[in-house]
C-alpha positions as CSV (number, residue, x, y, z in Angstrom):
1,X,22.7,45.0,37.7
2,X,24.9,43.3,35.1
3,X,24.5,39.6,34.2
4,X,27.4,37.2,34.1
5,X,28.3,36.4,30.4
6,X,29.0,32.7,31.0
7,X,25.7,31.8,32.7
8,X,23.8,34.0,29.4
9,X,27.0,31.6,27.0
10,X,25.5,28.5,29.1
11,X,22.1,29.0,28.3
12,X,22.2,30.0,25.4
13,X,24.5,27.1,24.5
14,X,21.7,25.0,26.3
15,X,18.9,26.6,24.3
16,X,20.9,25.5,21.0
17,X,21.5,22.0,22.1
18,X,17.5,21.6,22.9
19,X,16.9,22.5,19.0
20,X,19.0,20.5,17.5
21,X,17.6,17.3,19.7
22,X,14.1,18.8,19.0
23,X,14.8,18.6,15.2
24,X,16.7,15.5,14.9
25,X,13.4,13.8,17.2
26,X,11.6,15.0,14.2
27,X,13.7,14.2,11.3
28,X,13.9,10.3,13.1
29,X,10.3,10.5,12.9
30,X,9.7,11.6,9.8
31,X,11.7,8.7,8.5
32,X,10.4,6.3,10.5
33,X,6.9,7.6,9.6
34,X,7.5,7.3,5.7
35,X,9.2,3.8,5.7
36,X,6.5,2.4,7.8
37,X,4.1,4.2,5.3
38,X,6.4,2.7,2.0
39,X,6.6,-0.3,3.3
40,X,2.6,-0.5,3.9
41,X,2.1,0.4,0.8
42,X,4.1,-2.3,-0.7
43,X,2.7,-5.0,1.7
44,X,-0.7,-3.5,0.4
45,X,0.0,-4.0,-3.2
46,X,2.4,-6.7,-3.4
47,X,4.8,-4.9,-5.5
48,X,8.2,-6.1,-4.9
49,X,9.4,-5.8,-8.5
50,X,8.7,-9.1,-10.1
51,X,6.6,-9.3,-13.2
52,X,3.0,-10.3,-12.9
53,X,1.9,-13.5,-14.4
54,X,-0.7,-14.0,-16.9
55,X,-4.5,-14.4,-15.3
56,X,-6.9,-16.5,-17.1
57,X,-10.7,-16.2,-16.0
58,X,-12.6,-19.6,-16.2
59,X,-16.2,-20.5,-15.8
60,X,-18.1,-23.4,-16.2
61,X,-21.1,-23.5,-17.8
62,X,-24.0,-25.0,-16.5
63,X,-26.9,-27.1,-18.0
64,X,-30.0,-27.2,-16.0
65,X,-33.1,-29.4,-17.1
66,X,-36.5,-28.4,-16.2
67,X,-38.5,-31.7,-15.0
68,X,-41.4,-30.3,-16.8
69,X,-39.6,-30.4,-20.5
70,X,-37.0,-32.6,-20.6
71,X,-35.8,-32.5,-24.1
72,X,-35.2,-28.7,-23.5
73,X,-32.0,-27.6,-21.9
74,X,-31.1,-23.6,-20.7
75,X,-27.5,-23.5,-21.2
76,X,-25.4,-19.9,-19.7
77,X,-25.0,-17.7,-22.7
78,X,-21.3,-16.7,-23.3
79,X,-22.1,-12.5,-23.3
80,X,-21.5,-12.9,-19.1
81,X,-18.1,-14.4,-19.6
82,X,-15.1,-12.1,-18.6
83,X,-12.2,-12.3,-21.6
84,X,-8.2,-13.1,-20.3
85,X,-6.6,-10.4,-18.1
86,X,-2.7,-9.7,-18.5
87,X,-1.2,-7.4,-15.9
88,X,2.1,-6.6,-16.0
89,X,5.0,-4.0,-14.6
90,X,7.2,-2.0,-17.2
């Protein structure tokens, strides 16, 4: 028996138009996949361009007296201070 050419011309013209909607699913997800995964990233860091201000680190020193000496004082020693940090975006 001998198939009719337009019903093969039909399906194969089907088959064709399922691959293309198959691939353009994709491509729409991959897209949507990497902007949601950009803009993540962005929320994540805060990186939206702007330059980065100047951080100081402060701490306060502390003074204890011991009830048991009173004219001696403990005072924090500077060596656990942390110096300035400048971040920044070139």
């Amino acid at each position: 028996m001998h198939s009719d050419p337009a019903a093969a011309g039909r399906r194969a013209l089907a088959d064709r138009a399922q691959r293309i909607s198959r691939i353009r699913r994709r491509i729409a997800a991959a897209a949507v996949s990497a902007f949601a995964l950009v803009w993540g990233l962005i929320a994540a860091t805060g990186s939206m361009g702007s330059q980065a201000t100047a951080t100081t680190v402060s701490t306060t020193q502390a003074t204890t007296t011991t009830s048991s000496q009173p004219s001696e004082s403990s005072q924090s020693s500077d060596s656990g201070l942390l110096p300035s940090v400048t971040t920044g975006q070139s």
